[in-house]
C-alpha positions, 0 to 999 in steps of 0.5 A: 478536535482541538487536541487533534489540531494540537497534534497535527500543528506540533508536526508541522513545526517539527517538520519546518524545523528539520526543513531549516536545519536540512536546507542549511546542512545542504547549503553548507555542503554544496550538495546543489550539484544535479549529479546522483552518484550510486553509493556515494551519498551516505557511509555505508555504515548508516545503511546497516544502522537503518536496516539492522538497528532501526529494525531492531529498535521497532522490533524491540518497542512494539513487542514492549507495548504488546506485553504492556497490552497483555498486563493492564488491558487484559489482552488474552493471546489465543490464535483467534486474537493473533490473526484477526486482533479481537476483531474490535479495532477502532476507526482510526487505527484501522485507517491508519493500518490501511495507510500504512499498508497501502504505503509500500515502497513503491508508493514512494518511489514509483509515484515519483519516477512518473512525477520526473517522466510525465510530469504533475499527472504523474502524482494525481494518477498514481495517488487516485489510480491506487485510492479508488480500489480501498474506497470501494473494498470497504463495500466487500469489507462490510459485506464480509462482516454482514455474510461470514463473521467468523471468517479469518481469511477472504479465501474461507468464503470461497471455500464455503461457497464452492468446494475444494477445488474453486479454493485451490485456485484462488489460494494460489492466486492468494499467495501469488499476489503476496509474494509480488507485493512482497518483492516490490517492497524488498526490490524498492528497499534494497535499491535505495539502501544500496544507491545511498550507502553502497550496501550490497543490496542482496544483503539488504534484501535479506536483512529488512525483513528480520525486524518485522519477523520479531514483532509478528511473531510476539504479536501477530495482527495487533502488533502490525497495527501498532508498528503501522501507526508509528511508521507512519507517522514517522512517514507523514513527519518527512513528507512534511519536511519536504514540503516545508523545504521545497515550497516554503524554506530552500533558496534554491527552489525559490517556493512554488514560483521557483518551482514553476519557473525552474519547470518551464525551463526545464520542459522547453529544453526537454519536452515531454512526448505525449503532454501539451506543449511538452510541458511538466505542468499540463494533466494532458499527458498520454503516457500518464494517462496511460500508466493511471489505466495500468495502475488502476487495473493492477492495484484492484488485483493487490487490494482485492486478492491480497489477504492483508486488507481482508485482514484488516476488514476482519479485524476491524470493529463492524461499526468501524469497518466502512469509516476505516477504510473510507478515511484510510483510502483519502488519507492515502491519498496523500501520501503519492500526490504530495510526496511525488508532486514535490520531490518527483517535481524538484528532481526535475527543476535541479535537473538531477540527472538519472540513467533510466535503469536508476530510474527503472530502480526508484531512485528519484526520490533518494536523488532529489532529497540528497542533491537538495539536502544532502546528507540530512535529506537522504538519511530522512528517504532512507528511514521514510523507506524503511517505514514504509517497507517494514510495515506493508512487509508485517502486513505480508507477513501475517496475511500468509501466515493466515492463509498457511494457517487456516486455507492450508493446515486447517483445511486439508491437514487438520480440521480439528486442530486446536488453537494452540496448535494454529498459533504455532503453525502461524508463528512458523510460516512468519518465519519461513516466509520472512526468510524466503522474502529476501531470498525472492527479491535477490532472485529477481534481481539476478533476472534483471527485475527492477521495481517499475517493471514488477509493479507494472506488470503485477495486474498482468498476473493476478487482475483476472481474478478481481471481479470473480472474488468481488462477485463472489462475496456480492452476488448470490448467482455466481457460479463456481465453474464461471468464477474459476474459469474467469481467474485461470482463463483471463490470466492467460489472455492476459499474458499472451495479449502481454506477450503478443503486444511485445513481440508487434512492437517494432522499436524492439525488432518482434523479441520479447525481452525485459524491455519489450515486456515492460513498455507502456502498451504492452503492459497496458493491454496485458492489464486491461485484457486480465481484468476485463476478461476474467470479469467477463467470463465470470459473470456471463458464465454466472448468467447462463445458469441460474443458481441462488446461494443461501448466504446462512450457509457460510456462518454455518461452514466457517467456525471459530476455534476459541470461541470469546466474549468478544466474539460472543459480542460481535455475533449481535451486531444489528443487521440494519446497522451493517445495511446502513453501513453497506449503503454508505460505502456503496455512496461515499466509495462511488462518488470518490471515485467518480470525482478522483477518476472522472470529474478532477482528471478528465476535463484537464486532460481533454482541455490540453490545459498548460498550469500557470503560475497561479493554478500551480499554486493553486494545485500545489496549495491542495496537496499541501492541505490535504497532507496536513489534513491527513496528518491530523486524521491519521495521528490524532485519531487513534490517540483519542480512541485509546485515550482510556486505555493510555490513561489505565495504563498510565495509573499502571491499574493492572487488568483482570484478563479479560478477552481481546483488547477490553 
């Protein structure tokens, strides 16, 4: 615990000082202005050094440190260990993984677009609507390790389960849900990089992903969690620097009374509709009410119909999986609450003046940090971006080339294939899917798709199908023709109570367009009517026949390929353990989401409670220590884990190959 704090403290110090450094450079510049001019902020050269050269320095260090793996660990590359890494990652690295992956871009940006229109309810509902989903995954995740340990893929086990055609159409729904997640990060990324440099954002759209494709290709699931760690490290030491400036550092803020002061103004010359008195400060906001309900429904669709968290859960070491997940989803947390609640919150105060299509776009915190720190603070969102949108992308990447891999040539192409032939269609998809990221962004740039609207939209899409897969990896009575039934029905009752909502709407005159399309009702009962009708029918249609699943019966269809000492290993787990493990994320995932959902929100909400000063400290000390908090956790952790192996390498004591990471 001590070298943790140790570690924690250095980057809080390495944050107050490029705070200083950065409040004076904008100081000296006169950045203070409140004006956001696309492209004008940074040389467009510093733009192409981001995407092309830091792609290529992360690409370069992280293929590094796998050979170095292979050399002193003994690290062994077969297929099996380049899609599910061994499957004995520890609890920090699987929660930092987590982070990272959860970490997408608009995690980012989109928690502080709803920070400059709501307000602080922005911040709290983006942060608990999208932790609530990886607390409770880690109940399916340790179920996953208890009924299909040999699975690569969540899709497997529907295929164990319900035959070819039930696995057909959760595989689409699969790919469905990495392919938006996917255009959210490129659409977030090309966006800032084009509205600080001036890039052609088509160009960056194309380029972000390149970097990431090299590392994937050399090391497959591995090296993602390797490049999670590092960027988000990199994403904590921004996060911080920001927080040291705003709160603690800059004139121009003047600390949290400053802060308070400056947002009074700012919501007596423009009200909130929808909040207590109009105020910035108040979590008696309808229409951050109403995104948290929206954001809740979508993201249970991109944590549990995306394969990049099951993968994660696989790869994890059984007596890490529940912790990993638990810490990574607290951690997470974070990130959302403490970026938005200071940097959504300064644009505010400044009164940094955006067109809604800049804000539809994500660009609050590109703007903010640039009018308050000018060049140094747009360099630092510029990077903390790019970390975040080449890790969450790595995790995309390996998670379809798994799917292509295993649900698609494995099971309908070559059942017998070896594991040198696995790994050579996995490294194939990575590439034509890296490729095929850019080109999809640009396509729904072209149709006028921002970031807001996508994100938005996303549980509208894919939520019909979460409570059919949840059920089915918990409930032995689940019915085929009822969970596949519950994913296809519910997703067109979700777009025609999407599209029929638009078209009531009067403001937009009964057409459905982009902007009828992308209001707050619309998209809220297109959402609710997905998740909630999919679930329905699933588990009704389970009810009406009474059919038992023998859970034996998925260790029995689901094989490995090259069978490891490790694997060998993992296949004695005890099951009173995995029981005990399952118990405690059952609780620990429950009672989180009560307090983050039900006991913090809902008595502020309904009291219609305007902050005053001293409950804004109050609310801006506890994202202040809970990021701080994290920082330890997420850094720290990992480091103490692997300090055997650092110090092995360290003596340069070559290893005799051994299997999957010993």
């Amino acid at each position: 615990m001590r070298r943790l704090q140790l570690v924690g403290l250095s980057l809080f110090a390495v944050a107050a000082i490029l705070a200083m450094g950065s409040a004076q450079n904008a100081s000296a510049a006169g950045a203070i202005t409140g004006e956001f001019r696309i492209g004008e902020v940074l040389d467009e050269s510093i733009g192409w050094f981001i995407v092309v050269g830091l792609g290529a320095v992360f690409a370069v260090v992280i293929s590094l440190e796998i050979k170095v793996e292979e050399k002193f660990l003994g690290v062994t590359k077969t297929s099996e260990w380049f899609n599910t890494a061994g499957r004995v990652i520890k609890t920090g690295l699987t929660a930092a993984a987590i982070v990272s992956a959860w970490t997408w871009a608009a995690t980012l940006l989109q928690s502080s677009t709803v920070a400059y229109q709501y307000g602080v309810s922005g911040p709290f509902w983006y942060a608990a609507g999208a932790s609530i989903q990886v607390l409770l995954f880690g109940i399916l995740a340790i179920e996953l390790k208890r009924k299909a340990p040999n699975a690569h893929t969540f899709l497997e086990i529907i295929r164990a389960r319900f035959g070819d055609s039930a696995h057909r159409v959760f595989l689409v729904f699969a790919l469905m849900t990495n392919m938006i997640v996917t255009a959210m990060l490129l659409l977030g990324g090309a966006a800032v990089v084009n509205g600080l440099t001036g890039m052609n954002i088509s160009i960056a759209a194309f380029l972000i992903p390149i970097g990431v494709m090299i590392y994937t290709l050399v090391g497959g699931l591995k090296a993602t969690f390797v490049a999670d760690y590092m960027h988000t490290i990199i994403i904590f030491v921004v996060i911080l620097t920001f927080v040291s400036t705003v709160y603690f550092i800059s004139p121009v803020t003047g600390g949290v009374q400053g802060m308070y002061d400056k947002l009074v103004e700012a919501a007596a010359i423009k009200p909130v509709e929808g909040n207590a008195a109009g105020a910035y400060l108040t979590m008696a906001s309808l229409g951050g009410l109403i995104f948290g309900i929206i954001n809740i429904v979508g993201n249970f669709g991109t944590v549990f119909v995306d394969q990049a968290y099951w993968q994660r859960a696989i790869a994890a070491r059984p007596s890490s999986t529940v912790k990993g997940f638990l810490l990574g989803g607290m951690c997470w947390f974070a990130i959302p609450f403490t970026l938005a609640t200071t940097m959504g919150l300064t644009a505010v105060a400044l009164g940094v003046s955006l067109t809604p299509e800049q804000v539809q776009l994500g660009l609050t915190v590109p703007a903010a940090a640039s009018v308050l720190m000018g060049e140094v603070g747009a360099v630092m969102v510029l990077t903390m971006l790019f970390m975040a949108v080449t890790s969450a992308g790595s995790a995309e990447l390996i998670a379809v080339s798994s799917l292509i891999t295993y649900d698609v040539y494995r099971t309908y192409r070559n059942p017998n294939a070896t594991g040198k032939q696995l790994l050579k269609i996995s490294r194939a998809v990575i590439v034509g899917f890296g490729l095929g990221m850019g080109g999809l962004a640009v396509i729904l740039l072209s149709v006028g798709l921002s970031l807001g609207f996508v994100y938005l939209a996303m549980g509208v899409l894919i939520g019909s199908a979460v409570i059919p897969i949840a059920l089915t990896i918990t409930w032995k009575r689940t019915n085929k023709y009822a969970a596949t039934a519950g994913a296809i029905a519910g997703l067109f009752i979700a777009l025609g109570a999407w599209v029929g909502t638009a078209m009531s709407l009067p403001q937009y005159g009964g057409v459905v367009s982009i902007a009828s399309l992308g209001d707050n009702y619309a998209m809220l009962y297109g959402n609710v009517a997905g998740i909630l009708s999919g679930g329905a029918i699933a588990a009704i249609g389970s009810m009406f026949k009474r059919t038992e699943f023998d859970w034996k019966e998925i260790q029995r269809k689901i094989t490995l390929v090259e069978l490891t000492h490790a694997e060998m290993d993992r296949r004695e787990q005890d099951e009173e353990t995995l029981k005990k493990a399952f118990r405690f994320s059952l609780k620990g995932g429950g009672l989180m989401t009560l307090i983050l959902i039900v006991g913090w929100p809902m008595p502020l909400f309904f009291s219609g409670y305007v902050f005053d000063v001293g409950f804004y400290g109050l609310w801006v000390g506890i994202a202040v220590a809970w990021v701080s908090g994290a920082t330890f956790f997420i850094v720290g952790l990992p480091l103490i884990e692997a300090r055997h192996g650092i110090a092995k390498i360290a003596r340069r004591q070559k290893a005799i190959p051994e299997p999957e990471g010993r």
